[in-house]
C-alpha positions as a printed Julia matrix, in Angstrom:
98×3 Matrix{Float64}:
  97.07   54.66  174.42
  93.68   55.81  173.87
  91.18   54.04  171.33
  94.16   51.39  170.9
  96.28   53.87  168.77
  99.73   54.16  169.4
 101.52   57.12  171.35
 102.71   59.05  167.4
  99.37   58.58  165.83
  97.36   59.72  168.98
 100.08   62.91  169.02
  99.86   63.41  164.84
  96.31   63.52  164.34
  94.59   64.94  167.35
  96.81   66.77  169.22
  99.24   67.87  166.35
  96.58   68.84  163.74
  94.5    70.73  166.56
  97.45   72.87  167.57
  98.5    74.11  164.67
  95.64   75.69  163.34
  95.98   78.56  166.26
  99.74   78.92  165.57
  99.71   79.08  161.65
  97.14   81.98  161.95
  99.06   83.64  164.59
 102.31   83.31  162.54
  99.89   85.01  159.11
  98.78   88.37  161.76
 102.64   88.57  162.71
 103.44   88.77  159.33
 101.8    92.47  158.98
 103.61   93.6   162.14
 106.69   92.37  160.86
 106.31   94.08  157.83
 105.08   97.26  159.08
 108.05   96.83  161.99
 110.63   96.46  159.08
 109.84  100.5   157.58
 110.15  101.36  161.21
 113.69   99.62  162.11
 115.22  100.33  159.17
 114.3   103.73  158.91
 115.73  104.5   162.77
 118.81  102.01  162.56
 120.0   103.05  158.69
 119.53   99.45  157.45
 119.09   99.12  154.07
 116.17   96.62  152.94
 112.08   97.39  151.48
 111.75   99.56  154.87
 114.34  101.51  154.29
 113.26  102.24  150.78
 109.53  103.02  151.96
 110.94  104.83  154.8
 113.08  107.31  152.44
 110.16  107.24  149.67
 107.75  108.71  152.5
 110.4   111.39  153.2
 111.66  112.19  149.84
 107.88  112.84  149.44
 108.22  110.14  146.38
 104.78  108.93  145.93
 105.08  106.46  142.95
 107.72  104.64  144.82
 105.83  104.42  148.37
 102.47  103.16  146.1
 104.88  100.44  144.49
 106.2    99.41  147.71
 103.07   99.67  150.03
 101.49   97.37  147.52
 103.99   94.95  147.27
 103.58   94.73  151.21
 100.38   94.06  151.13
 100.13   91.75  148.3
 102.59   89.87  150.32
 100.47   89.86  153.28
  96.97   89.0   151.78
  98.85   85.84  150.12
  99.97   84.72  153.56
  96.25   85.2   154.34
  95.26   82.75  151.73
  97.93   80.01  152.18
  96.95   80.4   156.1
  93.28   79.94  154.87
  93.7    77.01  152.42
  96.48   75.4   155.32
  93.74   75.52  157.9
  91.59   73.86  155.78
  93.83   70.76  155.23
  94.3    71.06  158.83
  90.95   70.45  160.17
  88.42   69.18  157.31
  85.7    70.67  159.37
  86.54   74.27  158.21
  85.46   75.03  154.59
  85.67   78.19  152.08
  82.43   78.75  150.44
């Protein structure tokens, strides 16, 4: 194959490593809309889960419990953010965090 590397290494390290970087940071923004899609499905369908219980805080007018929730959401979310962050920079050396 190319620069006398075999067929896995060339597909490992430069295609492999290159393509990923895209997908892992899609996969960290579809986190949020998955959360914010789970208040909205389980709230229509009846489902019980976190969405359900922020869906029927927000109605119940329960504030303490939709503040609890909400922030556990987001904490959740902003530590995908990170571990997307810190993955991308094992991915590609190139990228760094100042």
């Amino acid at each position: 194959m190319a620069k006398g590397l075999t067929r896995r290494r060339v597909v490992g390290v430069h295609v492999l490593r290159n393509s990923l970087i895209p997908a892992v940071t899609y996969l960290a923004v579809d986190l949020g809309y998955l959360l914010g899609g789970t208040v909205i499905i389980e709230g229509v369908f009846n489902l019980p889960g976190i969405g359900q219980l922020l869906f029927q805080a927000v109605r119940g007018h329960a504030g303490p419990t939709v503040v609890g929730v909400s922030t556990a959401l987001i904490l959740i979310f902003l530590a995908a953010s990170v571990l997307v962050d810190l993955l991308n920079s094992l991915l590609d050396p190139r990228i760094r965090h100042d």
